[in-house]
TIVO-2410 file (N, C-alpha, C; in nm, 3 decimals):
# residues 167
REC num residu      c1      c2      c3 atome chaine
REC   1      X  -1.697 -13.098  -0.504     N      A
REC   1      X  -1.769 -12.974  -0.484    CA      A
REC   1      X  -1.901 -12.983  -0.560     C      A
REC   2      X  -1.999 -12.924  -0.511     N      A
REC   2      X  -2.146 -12.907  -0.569    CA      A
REC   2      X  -2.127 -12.841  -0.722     C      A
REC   3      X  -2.198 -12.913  -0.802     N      A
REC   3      X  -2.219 -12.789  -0.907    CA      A
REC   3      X  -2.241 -12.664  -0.876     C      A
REC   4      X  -2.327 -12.642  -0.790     N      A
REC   4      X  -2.401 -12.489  -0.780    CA      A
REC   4      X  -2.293 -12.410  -0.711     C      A
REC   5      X  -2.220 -12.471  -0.613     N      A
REC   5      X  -2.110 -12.440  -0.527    CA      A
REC   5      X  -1.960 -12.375  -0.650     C      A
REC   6      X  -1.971 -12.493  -0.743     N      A
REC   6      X  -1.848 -12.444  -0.795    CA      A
REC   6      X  -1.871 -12.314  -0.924     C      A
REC   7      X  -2.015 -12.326  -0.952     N      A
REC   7      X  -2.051 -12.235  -1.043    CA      A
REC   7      X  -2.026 -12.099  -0.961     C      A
REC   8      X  -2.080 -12.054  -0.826     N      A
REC   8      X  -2.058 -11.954  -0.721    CA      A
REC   8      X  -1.937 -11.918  -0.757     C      A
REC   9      X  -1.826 -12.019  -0.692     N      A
REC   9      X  -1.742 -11.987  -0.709    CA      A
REC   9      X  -1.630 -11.906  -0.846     C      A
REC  10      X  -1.652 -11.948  -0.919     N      A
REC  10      X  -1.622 -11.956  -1.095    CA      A
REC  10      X  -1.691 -11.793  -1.095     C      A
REC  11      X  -1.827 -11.751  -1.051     N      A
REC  11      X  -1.852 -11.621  -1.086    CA      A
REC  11      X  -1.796 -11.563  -0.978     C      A
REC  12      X  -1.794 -11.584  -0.868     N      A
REC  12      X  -1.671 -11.486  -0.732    CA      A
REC  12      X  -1.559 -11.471  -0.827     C      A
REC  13      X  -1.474 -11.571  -0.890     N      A
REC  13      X  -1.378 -11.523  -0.934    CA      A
REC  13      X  -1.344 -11.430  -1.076     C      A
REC  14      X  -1.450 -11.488  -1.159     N      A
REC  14      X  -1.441 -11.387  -1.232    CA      A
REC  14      X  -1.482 -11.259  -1.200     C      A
REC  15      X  -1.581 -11.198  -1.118     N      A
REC  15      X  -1.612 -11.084  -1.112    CA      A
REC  15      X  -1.526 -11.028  -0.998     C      A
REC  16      X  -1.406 -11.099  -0.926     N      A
REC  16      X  -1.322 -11.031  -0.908    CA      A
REC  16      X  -1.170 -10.966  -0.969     C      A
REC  17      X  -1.187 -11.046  -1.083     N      A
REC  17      X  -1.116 -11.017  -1.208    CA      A
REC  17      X  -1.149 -10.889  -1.292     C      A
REC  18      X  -1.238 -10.843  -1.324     N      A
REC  18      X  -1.334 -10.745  -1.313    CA      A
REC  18      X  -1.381 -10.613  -1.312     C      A
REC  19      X  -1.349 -10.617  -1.125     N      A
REC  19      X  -1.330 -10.541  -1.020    CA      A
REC  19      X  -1.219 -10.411  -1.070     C      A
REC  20      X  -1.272 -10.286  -1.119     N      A
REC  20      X  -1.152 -10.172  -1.092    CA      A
REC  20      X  -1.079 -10.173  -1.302     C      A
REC  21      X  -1.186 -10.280  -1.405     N      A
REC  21      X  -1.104 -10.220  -1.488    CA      A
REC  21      X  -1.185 -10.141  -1.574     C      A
REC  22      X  -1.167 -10.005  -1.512     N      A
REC  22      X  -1.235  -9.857  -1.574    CA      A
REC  22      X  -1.154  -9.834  -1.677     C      A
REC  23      X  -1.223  -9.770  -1.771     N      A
REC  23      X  -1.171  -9.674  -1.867    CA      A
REC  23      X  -1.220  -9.496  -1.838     C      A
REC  24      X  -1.112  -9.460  -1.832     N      A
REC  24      X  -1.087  -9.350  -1.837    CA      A
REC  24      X  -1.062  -9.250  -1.948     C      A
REC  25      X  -1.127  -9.098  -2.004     N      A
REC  25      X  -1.050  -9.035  -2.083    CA      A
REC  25      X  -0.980  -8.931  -2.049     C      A
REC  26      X  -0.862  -8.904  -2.070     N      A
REC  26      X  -0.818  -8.805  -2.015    CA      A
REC  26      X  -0.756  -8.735  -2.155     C      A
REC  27      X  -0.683  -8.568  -2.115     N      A
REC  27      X  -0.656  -8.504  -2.194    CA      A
REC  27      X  -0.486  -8.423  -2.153     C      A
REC  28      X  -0.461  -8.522  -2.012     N      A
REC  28      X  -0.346  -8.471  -1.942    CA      A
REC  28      X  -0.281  -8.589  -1.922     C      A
REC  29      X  -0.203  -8.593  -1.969     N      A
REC  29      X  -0.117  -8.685  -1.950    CA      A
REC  29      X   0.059  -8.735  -1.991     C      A
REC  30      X   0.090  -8.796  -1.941     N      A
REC  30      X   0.261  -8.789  -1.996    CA      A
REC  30      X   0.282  -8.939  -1.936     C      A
REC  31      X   0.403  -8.996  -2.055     N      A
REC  31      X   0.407  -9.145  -2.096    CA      A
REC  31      X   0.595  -9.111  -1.992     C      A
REC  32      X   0.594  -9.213  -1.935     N      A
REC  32      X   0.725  -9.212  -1.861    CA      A
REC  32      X   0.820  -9.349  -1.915     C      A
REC  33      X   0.939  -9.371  -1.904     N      A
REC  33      X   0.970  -9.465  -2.012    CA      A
REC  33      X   1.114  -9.453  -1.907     C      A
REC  34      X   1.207  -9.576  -1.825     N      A
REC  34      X   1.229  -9.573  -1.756    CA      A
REC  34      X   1.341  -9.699  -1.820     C      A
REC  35      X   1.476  -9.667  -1.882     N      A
REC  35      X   1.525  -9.730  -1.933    CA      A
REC  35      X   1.706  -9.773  -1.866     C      A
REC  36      X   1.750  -9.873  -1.799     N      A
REC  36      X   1.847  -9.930  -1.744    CA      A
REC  36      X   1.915 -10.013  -1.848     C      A
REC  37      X   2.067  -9.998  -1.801     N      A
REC  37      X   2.201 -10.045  -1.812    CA      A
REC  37      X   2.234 -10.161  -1.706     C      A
REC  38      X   2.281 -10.253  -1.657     N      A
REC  38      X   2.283 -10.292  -1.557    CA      A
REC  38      X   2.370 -10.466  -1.580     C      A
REC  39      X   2.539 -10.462  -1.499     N      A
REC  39      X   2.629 -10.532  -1.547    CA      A
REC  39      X   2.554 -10.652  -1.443     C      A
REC  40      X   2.517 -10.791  -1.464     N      A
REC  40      X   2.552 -10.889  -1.397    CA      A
REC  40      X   2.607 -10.965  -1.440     C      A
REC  41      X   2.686 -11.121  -1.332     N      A
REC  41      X   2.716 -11.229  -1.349    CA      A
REC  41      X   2.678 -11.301  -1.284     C      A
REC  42      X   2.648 -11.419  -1.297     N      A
REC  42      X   2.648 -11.564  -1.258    CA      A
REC  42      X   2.681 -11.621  -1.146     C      A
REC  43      X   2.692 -11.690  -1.046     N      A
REC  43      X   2.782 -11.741  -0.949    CA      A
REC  43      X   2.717 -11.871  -0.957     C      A
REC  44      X   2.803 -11.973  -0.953     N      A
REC  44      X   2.715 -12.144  -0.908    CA      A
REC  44      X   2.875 -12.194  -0.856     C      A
REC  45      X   2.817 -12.333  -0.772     N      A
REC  45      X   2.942 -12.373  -0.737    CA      A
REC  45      X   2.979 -12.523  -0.837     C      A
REC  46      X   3.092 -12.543  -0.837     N      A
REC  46      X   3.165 -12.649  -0.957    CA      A
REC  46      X   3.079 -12.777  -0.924     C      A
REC  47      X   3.070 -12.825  -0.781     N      A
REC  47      X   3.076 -12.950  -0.780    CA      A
REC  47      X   2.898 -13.006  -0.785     C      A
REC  48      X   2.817 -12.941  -0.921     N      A
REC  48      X   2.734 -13.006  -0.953    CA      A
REC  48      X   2.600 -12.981  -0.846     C      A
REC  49      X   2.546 -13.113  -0.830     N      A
REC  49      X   2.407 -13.078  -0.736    CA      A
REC  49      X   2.276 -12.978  -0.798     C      A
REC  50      X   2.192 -12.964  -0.700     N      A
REC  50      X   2.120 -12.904  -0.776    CA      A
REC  50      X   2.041 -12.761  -0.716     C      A
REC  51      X   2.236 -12.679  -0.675     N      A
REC  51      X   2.222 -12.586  -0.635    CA      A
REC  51      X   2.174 -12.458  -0.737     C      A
REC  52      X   2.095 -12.358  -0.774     N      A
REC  52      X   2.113 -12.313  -0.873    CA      A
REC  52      X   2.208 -12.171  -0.879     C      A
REC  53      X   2.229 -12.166  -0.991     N      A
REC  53      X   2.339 -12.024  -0.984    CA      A
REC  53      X   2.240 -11.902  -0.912     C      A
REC  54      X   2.339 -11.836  -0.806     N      A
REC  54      X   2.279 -11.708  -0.838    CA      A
REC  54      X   2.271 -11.628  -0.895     C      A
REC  55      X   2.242 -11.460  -0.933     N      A
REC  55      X   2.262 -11.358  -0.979    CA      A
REC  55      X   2.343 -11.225  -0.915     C      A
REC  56      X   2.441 -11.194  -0.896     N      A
REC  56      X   2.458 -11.064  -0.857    CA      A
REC  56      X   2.468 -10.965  -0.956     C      A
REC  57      X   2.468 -10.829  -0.913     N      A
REC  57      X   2.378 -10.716  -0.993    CA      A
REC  57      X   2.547 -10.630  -0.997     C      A
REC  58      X   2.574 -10.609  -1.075     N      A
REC  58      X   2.748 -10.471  -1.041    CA      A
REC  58      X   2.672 -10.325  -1.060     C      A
REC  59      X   2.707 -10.262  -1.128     N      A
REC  59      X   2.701 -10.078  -1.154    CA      A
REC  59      X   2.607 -10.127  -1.243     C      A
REC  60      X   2.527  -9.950  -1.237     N      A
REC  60      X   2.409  -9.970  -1.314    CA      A
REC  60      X   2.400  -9.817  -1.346     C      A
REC  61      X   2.334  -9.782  -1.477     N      A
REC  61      X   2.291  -9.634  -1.545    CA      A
REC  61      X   2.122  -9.654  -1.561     C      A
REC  62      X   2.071  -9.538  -1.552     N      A
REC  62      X   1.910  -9.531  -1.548    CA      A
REC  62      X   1.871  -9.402  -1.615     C      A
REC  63      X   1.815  -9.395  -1.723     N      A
REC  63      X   1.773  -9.275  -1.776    CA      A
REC  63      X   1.649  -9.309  -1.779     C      A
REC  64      X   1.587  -9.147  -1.708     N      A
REC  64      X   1.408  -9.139  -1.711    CA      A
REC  64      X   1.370  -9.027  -1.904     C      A
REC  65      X   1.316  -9.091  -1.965     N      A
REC  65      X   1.229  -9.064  -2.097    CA      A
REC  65      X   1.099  -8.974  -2.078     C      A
REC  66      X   1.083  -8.857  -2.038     N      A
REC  66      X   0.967  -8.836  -2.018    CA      A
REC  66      X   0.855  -8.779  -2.185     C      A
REC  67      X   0.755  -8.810  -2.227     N      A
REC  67      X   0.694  -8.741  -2.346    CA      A
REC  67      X   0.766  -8.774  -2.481     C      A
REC  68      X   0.856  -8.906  -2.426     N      A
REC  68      X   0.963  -8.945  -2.552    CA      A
REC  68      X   1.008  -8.860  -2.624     C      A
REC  69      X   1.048  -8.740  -2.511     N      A
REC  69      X   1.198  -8.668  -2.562    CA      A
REC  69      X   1.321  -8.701  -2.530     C      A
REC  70      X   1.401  -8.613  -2.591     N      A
REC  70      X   1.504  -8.686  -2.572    CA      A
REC  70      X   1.561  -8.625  -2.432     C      A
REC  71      X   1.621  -8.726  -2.359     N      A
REC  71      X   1.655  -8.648  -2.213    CA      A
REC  71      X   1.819  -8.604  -2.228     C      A
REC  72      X   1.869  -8.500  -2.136     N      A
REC  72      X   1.998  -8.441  -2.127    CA      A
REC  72      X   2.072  -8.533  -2.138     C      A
REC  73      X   2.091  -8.649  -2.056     N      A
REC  73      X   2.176  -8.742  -1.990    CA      A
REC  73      X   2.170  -8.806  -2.131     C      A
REC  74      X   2.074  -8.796  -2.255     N      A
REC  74      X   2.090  -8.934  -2.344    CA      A
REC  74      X   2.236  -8.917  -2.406     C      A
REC  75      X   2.264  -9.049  -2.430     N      A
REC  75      X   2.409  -9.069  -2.511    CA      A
REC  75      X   2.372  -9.146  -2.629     C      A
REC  76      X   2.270  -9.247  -2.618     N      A
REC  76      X   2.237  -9.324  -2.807    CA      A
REC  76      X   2.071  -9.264  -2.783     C      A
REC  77      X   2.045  -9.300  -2.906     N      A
REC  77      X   1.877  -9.297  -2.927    CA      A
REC  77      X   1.845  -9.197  -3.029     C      A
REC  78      X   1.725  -9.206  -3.076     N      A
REC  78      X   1.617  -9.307  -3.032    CA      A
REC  78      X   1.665  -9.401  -3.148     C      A
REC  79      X   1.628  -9.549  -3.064     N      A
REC  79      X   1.663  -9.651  -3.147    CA      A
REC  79      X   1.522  -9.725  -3.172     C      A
REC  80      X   1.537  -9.824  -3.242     N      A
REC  80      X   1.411  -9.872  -3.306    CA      A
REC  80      X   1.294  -9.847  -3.228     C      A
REC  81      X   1.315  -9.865  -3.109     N      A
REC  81      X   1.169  -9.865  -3.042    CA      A
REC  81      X   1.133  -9.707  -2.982     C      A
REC  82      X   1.200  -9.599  -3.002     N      A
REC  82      X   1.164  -9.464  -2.971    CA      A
REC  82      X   1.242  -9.418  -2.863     C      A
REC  83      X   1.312  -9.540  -2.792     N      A
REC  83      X   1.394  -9.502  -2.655    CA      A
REC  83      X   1.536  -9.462  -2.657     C      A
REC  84      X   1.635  -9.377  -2.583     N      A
REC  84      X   1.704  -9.336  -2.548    CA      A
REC  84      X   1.785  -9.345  -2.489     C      A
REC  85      X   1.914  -9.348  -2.454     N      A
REC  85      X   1.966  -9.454  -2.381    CA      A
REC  85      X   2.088  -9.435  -2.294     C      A
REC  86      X   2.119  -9.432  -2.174     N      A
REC  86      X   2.236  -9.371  -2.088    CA      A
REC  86      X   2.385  -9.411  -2.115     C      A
REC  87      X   2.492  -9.360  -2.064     N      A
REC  87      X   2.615  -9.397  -2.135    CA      A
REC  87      X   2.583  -9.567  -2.035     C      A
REC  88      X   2.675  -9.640  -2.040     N      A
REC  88      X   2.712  -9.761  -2.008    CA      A
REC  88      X   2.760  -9.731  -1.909     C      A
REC  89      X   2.773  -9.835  -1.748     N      A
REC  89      X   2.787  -9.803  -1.692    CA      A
REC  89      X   2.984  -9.855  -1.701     C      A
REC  90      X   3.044  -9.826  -1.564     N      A
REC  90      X   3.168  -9.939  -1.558    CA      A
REC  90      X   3.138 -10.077  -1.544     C      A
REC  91      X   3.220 -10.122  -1.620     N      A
REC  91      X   3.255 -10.303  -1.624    CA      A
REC  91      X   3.273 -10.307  -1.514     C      A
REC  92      X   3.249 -10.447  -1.445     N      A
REC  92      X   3.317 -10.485  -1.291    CA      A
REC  92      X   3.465 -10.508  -1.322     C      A
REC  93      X   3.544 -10.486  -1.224     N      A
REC  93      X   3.686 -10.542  -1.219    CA      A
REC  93      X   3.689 -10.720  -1.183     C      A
REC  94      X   3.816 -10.731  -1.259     N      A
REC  94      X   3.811 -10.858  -1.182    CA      A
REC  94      X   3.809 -10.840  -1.007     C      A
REC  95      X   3.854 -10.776  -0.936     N      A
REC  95      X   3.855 -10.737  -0.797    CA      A
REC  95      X   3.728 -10.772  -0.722     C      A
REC  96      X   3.634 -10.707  -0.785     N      A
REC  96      X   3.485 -10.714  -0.745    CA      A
REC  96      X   3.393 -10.798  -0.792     C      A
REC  97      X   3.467 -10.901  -0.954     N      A
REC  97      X   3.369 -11.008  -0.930    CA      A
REC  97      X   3.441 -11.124  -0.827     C      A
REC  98      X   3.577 -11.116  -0.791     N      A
REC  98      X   3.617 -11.208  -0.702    CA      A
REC  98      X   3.617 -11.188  -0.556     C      A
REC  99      X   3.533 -11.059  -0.504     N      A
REC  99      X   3.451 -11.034  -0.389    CA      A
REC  99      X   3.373 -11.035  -0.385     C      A
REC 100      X   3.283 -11.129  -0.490     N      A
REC 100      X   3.144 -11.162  -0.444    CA      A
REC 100      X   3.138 -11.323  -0.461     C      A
REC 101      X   3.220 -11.364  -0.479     N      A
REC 101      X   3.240 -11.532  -0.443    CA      A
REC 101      X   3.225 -11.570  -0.330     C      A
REC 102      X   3.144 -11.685  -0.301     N      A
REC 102      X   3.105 -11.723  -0.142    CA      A
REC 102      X   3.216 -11.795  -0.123     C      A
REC 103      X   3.275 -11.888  -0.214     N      A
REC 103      X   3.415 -11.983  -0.174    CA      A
REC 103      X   3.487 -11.968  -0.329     C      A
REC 104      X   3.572 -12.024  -0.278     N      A
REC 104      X   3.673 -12.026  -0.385    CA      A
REC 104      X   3.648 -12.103  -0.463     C      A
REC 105      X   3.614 -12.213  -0.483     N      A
REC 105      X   3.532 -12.317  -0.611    CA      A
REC 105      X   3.429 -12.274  -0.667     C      A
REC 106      X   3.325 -12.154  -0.617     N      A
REC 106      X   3.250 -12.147  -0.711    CA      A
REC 106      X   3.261 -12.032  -0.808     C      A
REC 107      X   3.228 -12.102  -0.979     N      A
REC 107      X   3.264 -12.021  -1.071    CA      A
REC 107      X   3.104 -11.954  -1.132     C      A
REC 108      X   3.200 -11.816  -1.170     N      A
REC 108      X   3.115 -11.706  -1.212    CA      A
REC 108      X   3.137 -11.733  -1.398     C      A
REC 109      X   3.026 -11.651  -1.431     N      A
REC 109      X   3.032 -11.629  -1.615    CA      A
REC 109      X   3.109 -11.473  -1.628     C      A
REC 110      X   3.121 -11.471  -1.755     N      A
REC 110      X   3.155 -11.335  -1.791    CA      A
REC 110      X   3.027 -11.212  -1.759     C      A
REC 111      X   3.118 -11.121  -1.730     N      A
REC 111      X   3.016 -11.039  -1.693    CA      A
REC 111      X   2.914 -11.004  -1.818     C      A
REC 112      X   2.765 -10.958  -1.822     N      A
REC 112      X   2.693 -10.964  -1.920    CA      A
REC 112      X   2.608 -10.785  -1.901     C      A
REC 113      X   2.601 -10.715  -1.974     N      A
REC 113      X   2.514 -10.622  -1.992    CA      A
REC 113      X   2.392 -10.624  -1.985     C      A
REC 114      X   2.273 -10.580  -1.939     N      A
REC 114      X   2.155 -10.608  -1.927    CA      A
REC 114      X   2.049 -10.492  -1.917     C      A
REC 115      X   2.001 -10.512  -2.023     N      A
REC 115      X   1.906 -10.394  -2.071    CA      A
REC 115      X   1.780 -10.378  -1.959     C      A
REC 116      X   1.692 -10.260  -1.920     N      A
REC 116      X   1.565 -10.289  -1.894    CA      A
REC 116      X   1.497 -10.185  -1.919     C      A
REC 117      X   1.343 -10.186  -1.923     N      A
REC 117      X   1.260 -10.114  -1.982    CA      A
REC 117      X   1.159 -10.144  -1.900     C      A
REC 118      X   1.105  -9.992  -1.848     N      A
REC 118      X   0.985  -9.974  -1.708    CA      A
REC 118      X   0.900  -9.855  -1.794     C      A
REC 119      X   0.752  -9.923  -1.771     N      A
REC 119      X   0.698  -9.790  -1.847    CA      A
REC 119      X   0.603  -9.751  -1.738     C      A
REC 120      X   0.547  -9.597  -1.771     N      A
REC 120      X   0.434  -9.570  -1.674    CA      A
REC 120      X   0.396  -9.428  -1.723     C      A
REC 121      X   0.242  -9.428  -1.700     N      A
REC 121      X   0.198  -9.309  -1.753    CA      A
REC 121      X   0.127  -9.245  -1.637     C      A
REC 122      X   0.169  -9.099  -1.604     N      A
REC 122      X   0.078  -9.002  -1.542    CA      A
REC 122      X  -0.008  -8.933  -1.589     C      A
REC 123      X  -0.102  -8.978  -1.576     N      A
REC 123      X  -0.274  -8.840  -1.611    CA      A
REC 123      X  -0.348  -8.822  -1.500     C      A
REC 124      X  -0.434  -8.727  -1.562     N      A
REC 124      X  -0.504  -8.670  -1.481    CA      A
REC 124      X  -0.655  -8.707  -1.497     C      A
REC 125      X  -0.716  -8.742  -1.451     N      A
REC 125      X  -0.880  -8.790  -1.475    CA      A
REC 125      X  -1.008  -8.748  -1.377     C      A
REC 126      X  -1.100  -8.732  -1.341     N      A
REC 126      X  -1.210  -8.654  -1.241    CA      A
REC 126      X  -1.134  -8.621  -1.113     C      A
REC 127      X  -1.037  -8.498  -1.169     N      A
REC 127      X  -0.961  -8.442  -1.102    CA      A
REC 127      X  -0.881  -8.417  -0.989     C      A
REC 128      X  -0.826  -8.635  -1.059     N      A
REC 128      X  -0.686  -8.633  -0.929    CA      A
REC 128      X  -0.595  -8.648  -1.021     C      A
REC 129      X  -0.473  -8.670  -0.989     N      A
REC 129      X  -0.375  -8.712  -1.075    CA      A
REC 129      X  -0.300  -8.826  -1.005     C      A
REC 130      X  -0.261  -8.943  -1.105     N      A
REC 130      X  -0.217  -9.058  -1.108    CA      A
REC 130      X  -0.102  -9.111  -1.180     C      A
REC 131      X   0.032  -9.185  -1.123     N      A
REC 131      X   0.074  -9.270  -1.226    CA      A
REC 131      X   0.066  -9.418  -1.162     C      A
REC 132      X   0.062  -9.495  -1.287     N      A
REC 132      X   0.041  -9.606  -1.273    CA      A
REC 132      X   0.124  -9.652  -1.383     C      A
REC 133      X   0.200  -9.815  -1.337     N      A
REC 133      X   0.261  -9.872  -1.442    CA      A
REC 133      X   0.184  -9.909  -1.579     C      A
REC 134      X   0.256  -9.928  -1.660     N      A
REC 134      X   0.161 -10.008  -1.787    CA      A
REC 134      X   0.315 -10.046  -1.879     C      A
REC 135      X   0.231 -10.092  -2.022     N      A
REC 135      X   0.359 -10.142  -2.079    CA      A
REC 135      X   0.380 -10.056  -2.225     C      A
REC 136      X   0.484 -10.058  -2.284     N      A
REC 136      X   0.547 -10.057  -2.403    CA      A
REC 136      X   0.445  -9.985  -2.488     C      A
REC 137      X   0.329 -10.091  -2.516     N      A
REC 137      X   0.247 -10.030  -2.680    CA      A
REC 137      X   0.163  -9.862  -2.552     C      A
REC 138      X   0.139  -9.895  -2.461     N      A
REC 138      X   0.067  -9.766  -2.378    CA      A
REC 138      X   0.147  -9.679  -2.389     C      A
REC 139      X   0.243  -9.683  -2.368     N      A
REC 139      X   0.394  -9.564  -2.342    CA      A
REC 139      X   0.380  -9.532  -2.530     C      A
REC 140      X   0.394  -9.586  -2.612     N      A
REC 140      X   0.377  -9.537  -2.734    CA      A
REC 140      X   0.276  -9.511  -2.774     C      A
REC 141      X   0.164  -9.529  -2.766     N      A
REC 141      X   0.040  -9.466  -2.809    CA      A
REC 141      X   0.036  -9.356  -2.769     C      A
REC 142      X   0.093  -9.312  -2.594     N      A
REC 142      X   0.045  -9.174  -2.568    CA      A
REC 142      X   0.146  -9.095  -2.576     C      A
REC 143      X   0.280  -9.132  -2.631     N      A
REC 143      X   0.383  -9.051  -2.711    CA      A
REC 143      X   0.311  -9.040  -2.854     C      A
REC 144      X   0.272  -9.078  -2.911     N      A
REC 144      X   0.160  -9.061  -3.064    CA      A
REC 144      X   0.029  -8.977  -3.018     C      A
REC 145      X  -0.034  -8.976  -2.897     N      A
REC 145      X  -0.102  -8.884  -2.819    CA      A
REC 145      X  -0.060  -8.744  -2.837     C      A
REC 146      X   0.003  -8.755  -2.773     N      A
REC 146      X   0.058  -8.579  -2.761    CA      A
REC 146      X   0.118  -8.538  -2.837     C      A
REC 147      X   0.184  -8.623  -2.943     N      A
REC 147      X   0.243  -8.550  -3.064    CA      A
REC 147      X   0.127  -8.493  -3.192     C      A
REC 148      X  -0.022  -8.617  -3.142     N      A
REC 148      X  -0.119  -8.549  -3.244    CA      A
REC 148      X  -0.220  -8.432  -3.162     C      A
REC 149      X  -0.149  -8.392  -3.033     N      A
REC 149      X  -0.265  -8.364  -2.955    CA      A
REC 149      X  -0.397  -8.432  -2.914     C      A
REC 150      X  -0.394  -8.475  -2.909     N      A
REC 150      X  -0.539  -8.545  -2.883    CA      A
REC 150      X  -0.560  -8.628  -2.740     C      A
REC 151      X  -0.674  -8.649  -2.717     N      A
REC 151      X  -0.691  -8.734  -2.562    CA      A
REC 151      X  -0.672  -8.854  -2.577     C      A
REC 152      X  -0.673  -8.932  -2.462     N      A
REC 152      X  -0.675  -9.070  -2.447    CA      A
REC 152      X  -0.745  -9.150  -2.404     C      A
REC 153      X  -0.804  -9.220  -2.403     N      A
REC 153      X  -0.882  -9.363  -2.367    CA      A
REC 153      X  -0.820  -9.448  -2.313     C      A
REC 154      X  -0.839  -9.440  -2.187     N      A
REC 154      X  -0.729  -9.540  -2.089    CA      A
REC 154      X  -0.822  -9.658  -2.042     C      A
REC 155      X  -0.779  -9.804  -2.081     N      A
REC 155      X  -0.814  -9.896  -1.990    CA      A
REC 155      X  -0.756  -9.914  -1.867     C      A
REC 156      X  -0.750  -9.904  -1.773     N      A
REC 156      X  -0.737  -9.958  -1.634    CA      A
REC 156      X  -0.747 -10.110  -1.610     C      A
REC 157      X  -0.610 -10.135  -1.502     N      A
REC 157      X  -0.642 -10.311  -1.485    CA      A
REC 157      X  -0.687 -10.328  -1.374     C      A
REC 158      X  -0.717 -10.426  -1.300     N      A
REC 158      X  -0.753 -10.479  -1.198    CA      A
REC 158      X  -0.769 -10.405  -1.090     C      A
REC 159      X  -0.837 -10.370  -1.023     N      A
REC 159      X  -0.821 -10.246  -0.898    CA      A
REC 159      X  -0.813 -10.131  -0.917     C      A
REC 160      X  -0.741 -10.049  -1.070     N      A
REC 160      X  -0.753  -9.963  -1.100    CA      A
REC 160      X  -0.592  -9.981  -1.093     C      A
REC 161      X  -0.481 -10.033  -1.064     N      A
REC 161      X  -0.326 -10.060  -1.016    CA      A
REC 161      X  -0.257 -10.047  -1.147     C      A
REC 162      X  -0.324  -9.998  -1.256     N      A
REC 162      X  -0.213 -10.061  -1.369    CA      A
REC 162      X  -0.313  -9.960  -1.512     C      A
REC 163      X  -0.196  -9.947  -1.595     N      A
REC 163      X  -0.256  -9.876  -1.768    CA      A
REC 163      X  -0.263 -10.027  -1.868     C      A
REC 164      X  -0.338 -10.074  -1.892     N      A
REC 164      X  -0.377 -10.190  -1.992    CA      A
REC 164      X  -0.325 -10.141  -2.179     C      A
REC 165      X  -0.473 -10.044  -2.163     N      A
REC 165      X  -0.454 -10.003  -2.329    CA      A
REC 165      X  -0.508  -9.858  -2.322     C      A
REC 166      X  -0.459  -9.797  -2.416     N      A
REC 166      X  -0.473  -9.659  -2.440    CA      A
REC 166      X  -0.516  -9.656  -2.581     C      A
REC 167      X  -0.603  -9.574  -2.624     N      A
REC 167      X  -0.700  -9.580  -2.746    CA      A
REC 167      X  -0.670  -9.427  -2.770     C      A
***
């Protein structure tokens, strides 16, 4: 490729990198915090190869966190990180992890518990309203937001699709 060609290119891509990451301040807003329970196991078959295990998913609990209060449904919390947390769901039976076996040789693990954590904040900014995902330190800054009152300074990612950082 040409120098001049690949330099073009190199700035196309960065300035589509770019593209859509506004900062915003807003003074409306609420941190959503979206916290799962969720039993899987394992499946692979015995005789080796280089099939890989799959995953199947059993029962699952989901508690929504809104303003990092505490919600009705909570049963633990808040634990180190400010979150809250649904009862557990049911264990699989043996019944139902041995109806999800494709054959009879292939072996499953013990079933395993599996945490997850979805964050997302709704505000309001030149007067639409939006949520958009973001992560962890965003969801806590604007729970420290509204507990001091105060506005926020929202970075925006790429397209505008996403909460980066909150100031």
């Amino acid at each position: 490729m040409h120098p001049k060609a690949r330099s073009i290119a190199l700035f196309a891509g960065l300035s589509a990198l770019l593209v859509g990451c506004d900062t915003v301040t807003t003074n409306r807003y609420e941190p959503i915090a979206q916290v799962s329970y969720t039993w899987q196991v394992q499946y692979s078959p015995n005789l080796g190869g280089d099939r890989r295990p799959r995953i199947e998913k059993f029962a699952s609990t989901t508690l929504e966190i809104r303003n990092g209060e505490r919600p009705d449904r909570a049963v633990t919390g808040p634990d180190d990180r400010g979150l809250y947390w649904p009862e557990l769901p049911p264990r699989p039976t043996v019944d139902e992890l041995e109806a999800r076996r494709r054959t009879s040789s292939e072996e499953m693990t013990q079933p395993e518990l599996i945490k997850s954590e979805d964050y997302a904040l709704t505000f309001e900014a030149e007067g639409r309203t939006q949520t958009l995902p973001t992560n962890y330190d965003v969801y806590r800054q604007a729970v420290r937001g509204l507990q001091d009152e105060r506005s926020l300074s929202l970075t925006l990612g790429a397209n505008n699709d996403s909460v980066l950082k909150a100031e």
